[in-house]
N, C-alpha and C positions, 0 to 999 in steps of 0.2 A: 803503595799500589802503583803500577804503570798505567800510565798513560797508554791510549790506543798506537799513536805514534811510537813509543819504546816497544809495545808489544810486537809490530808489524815488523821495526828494526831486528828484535832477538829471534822473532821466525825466522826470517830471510837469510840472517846470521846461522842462525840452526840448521837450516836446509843446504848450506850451505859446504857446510861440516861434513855432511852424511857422504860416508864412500862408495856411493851405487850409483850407476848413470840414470839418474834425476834429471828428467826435461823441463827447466823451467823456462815460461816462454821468457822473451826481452823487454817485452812492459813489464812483467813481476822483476825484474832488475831494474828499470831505469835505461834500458839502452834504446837504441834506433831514432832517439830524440825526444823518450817517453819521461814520464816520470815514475818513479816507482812506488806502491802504494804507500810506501813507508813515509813518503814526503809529498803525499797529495792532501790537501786539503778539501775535504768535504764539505759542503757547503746548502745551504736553502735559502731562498727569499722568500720575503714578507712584502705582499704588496707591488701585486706587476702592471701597474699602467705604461703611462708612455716613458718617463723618465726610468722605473724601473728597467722596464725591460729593455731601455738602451744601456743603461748600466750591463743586467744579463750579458747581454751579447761582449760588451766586454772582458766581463769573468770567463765566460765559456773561451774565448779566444786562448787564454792562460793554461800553460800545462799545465801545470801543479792544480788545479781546481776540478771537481765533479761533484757537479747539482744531482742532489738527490731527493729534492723534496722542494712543494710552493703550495705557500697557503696566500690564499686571498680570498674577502668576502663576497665575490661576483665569481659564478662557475664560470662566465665566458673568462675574465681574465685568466682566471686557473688554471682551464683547459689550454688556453692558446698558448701561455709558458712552459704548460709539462711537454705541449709539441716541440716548442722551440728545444728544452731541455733532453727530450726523449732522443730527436733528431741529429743531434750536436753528439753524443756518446751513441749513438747508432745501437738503443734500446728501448722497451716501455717500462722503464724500471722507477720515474721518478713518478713520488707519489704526491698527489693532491688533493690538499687539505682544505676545507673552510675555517675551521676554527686550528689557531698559531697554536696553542697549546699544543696541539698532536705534532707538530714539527718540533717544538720546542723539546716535548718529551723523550726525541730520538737521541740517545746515546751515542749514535756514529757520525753525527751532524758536529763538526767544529765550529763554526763561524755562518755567518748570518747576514746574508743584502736586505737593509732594509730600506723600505722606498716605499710606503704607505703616504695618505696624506698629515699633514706637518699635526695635526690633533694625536699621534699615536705613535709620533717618532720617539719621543723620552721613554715612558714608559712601554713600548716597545724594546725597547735597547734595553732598560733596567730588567724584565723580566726574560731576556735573553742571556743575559749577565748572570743571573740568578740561576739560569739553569745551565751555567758554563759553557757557554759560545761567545766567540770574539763578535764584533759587529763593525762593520759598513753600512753605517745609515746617511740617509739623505738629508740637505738641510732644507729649511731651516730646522734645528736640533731638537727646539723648547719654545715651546708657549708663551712661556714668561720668563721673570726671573727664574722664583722659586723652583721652577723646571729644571733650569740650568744648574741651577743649585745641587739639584737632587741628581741632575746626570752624572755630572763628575761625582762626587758621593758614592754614587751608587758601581760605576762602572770599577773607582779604586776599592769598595769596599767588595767586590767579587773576584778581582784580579784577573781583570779581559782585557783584552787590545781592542781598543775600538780607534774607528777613521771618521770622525765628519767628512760628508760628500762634498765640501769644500776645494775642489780639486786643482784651483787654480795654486795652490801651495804649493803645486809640482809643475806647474806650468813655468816654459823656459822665459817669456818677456817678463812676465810679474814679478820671478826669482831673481830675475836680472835687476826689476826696478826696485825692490828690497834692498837687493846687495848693496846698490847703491847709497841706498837711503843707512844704511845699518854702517856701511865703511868710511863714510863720512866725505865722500867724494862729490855729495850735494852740498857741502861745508856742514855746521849745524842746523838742526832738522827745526821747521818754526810750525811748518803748518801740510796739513795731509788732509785728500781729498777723496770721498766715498763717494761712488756714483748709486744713487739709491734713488726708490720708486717713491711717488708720492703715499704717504703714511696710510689716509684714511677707510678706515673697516665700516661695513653698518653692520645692524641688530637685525633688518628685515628679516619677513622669512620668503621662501617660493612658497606657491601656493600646495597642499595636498593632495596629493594624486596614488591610487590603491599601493598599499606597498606588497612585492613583489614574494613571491614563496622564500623562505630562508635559504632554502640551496641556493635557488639564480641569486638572491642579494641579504645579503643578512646585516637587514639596515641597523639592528641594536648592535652590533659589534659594528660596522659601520660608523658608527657616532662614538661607539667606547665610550673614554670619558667626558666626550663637552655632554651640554646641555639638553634634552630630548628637543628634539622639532620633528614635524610630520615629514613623510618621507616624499622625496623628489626625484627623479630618474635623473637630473641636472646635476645636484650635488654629485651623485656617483658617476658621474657621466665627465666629471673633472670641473665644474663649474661651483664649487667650495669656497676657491678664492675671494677674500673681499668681505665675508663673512665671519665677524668680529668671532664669534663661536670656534671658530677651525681655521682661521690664521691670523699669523701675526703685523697684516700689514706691511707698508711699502719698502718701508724703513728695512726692515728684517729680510725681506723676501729677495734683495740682491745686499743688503749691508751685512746678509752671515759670509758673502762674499770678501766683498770690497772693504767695509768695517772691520775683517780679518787679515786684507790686504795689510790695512794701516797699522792696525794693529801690530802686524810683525816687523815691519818700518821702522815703527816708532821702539821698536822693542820692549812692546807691553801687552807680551802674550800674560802675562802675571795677573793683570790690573786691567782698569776701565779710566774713565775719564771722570772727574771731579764736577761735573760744571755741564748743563744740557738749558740750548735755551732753542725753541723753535726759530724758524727765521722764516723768509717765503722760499716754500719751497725746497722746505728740506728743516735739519735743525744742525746748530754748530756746538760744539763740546770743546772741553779746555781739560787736557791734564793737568796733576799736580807740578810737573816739573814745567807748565807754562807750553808745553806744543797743542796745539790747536788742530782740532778734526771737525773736517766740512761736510756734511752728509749734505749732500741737492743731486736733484734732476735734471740741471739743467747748465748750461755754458760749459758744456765739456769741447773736446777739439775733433771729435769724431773718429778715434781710435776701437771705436768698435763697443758693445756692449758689457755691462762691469767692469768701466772704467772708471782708475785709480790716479792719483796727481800728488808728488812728491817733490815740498819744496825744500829747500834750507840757503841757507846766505850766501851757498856760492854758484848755487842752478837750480833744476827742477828736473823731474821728467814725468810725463805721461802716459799710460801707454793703455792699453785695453784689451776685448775677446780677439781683434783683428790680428793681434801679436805685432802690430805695426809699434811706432813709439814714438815721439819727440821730447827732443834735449833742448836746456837752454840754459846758458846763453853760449857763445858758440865755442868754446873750449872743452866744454862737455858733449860737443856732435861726435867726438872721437871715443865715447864710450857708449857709442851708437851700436846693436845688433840687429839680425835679423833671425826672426824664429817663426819656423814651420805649424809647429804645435797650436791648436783651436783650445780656446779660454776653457770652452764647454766640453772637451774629451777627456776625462775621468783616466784613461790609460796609465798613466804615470802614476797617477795619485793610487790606482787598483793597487799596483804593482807595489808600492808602497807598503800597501797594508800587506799584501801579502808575504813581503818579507820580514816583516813585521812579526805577522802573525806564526811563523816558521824560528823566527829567531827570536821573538819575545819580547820584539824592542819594542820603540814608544815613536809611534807615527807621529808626523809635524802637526798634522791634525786631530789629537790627541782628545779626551773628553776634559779636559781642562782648560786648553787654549781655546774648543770650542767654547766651552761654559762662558769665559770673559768676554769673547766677540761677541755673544747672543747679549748676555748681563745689560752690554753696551746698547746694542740694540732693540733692546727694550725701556731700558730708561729713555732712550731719545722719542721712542713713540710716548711712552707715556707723558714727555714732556710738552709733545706735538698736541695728545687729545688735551691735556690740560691747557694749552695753550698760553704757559709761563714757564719760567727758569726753572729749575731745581738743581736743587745742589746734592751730591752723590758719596756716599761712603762704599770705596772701593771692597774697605774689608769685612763691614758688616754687612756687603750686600745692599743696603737700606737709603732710602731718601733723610736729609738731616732736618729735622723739625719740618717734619710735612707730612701730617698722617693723613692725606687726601692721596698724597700719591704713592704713600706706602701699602694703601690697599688695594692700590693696581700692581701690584709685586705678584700675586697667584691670584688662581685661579679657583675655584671647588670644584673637584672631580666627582662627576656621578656617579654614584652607591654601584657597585659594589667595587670598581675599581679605586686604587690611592696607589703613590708610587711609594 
């Protein structure tokens, strides 16, 4: 069977053939600076607040991309993305959805922004997967482990390209302070530094207040999977956060970053770290091959926000969102740059996927390097609530003789969702 892409190819081709003065215009070819449908990627998001829909504007910037379809479960946000979208392709042709299934269902839809809150990012992607679309989702990825588990799983066992919104992977000082750390120009690597938020979640709930008609807000898809609680104008209002039910805490919420920074450093996009032990103000971890990862909040050098610190026995560097950097000690000031590019601007990392998604390959941010960053992420919170060591099995996923903390590994998903 072809694909819609080899279909559009063998028309244009066909049309192409025929010996009559056929006026095609120059977007149906690809000229004037357009792209041709044959190599545009159709596209919908899931989930337009504020993050999404700076994400949007990004995609829409990109020839090769046209939005045709947003589902979210608030009509305001819906309505104000199909303007943006409507706007952007100078028609009213994108349609909007409350319930993701009816976007999901479209057959002309390739690939998929997701940028919902962190309760609906996994399973989100796995049933985007399932209905063969690539996916751009937002992090943090997963829940939990278990999540993470199932994402990679799920996304290889459908055969999609997916991108964690992890975007500093393509950002120019970060890539720079990798390279570093990878080429061994810091000498060997002993110890690496995640800038992450203080850990703690609560249980509270807000108080109850009328919940809303299901068009303006359709609070039971709203929650999805976590747990019921009464409904709050606040949670959907962006105020979720903090709330053990729908995130994953501090640790997570810049360490699918910076946790992923190190990660690629230490080159153990593969793997996790052995060894979680809280400390103030963060928690410290120890791989097997003995390099040491510092997850705190604090005593950074002021390089700007998701800030990252990479040592080894012949220098360091540090550098962060500011794109600014410091070396040390002074032999190393001469593999000093300077980069324009913002921590927090997705452009690179979009562009990524999209070539990706064109040509089939396997973005840096990939649902498996994401899987290990979060994995990592998660044991360290769970080592923070418990507030003791644990010791980590990389490959079975699992905490080693500690069934207290193996039952913070997942989650129960409410009836009738399961990934």
């Amino acid at each position: 069977m072809q694909s819609r892409r080899q279909f559009l190819k063998a028309s244009v081709a066909a049309s192409a053939a025929i010996a009559v003065p056929t006026i095609i215009p120059s977007s149906a070819l690809g000229l004037d600076g357009t792209v041709a449908p044959s190599e545009r990627i159709v596209m919908g998001i899931l989930g337009s607040g504020g993050r999404g829909t700076y994400d949007l504007g990004i995609f829409l910037q990109q020839p090769e991309t046209q939005f045709v379809a947003v589902s979210d479960v608030r009509s305001e946000r819906r309505e104000a993305a199909k303007k943006i979208i409507d706007e952007k392709h100078g028609s009213s042709d994108c349609a909007a959805y409350r319930d993701m299934f009816e976007l999901f269902a479209r057959d002309d839809i390739d690939a998929v922004l997701i940028a919902t809150g962190d309760r609906w990012h996994t399973l989100a992607s796995i049933l985007a997967a399932k209905a063969g679309k690539d996916i751009y989702c937002e992090k943090p990825c997963s829940m939990t482990i278990a999540e993470s588990r199932a994402l990679a799983d799920g996304i290889r066992h459908y055969g999609r390209i997916y991108q964690a919104g992890t975007q500093r992977r393509n950002i120019g000082n970060f890539m720079h302070a990798i390279d570093l750390a990878q080429s061994g120009r810091l000498g060997k690597l002993h110890t690496v530094h995640a800038n992450t938020l203080a850990p703690a979640t609560n249980h509270d709930w807000l108080p109850a207040e009328p919940e809303p008609p299901k068009d303006v807000v359709d609070w039971e898809r709203w929650l999805g999977p976590t747990p019921w609680r009464p409904y709050n104008s606040a949670y959907v209002a962006g105020r979720w956060r903090g709330y053990f039910d729908f995130h994953g805490g501090g640790i997570l919420e810049w360490g699918a970053h910076t946790i992923d920074l190190c990660q690629a450093a230490c080159q153990m996009d593969h793997t996790t770290p052995v060894h979680f032990e809280p400390q103030v103000g963060g928690v410290v971890a120890r791989y097997a091959n003995g390099i040491k990862l510092v997850m705190r909040d604090t005593g950074w050098l002021g390089m700007g926000t998701c800030s990252v610190r990479f040592e080894g026995e012949d220098g360091w560097i540090e550098t962060g969102d500011s794109g600014n950097m410091l070396l040390g000690p002074g032999a190393l000031k001469a593999e000093y740059r300077e980069f324009s590019d913002s921590g927090t601007d997705p452009t690179t990392h979009i562009r990524e996927f999209l070539r990706c998604v064109q040509a089939r390959g396997i973005p840096s941010a990939n649902a498996d390097v994401a899987a290990q960053t979060h994995v990592a992420a998660h044991a360290a919170y769970i080592a923070s609530q418990l507030g003791r060591a644990v010791q980590f099995d990389p490959v079975g996923e699992h905490f080693v003789d500690d069934d207290e903390a193996n039952r913070m590994r997942g989650r129960a998903y409410r009836a009738p969702w399961h990934a």
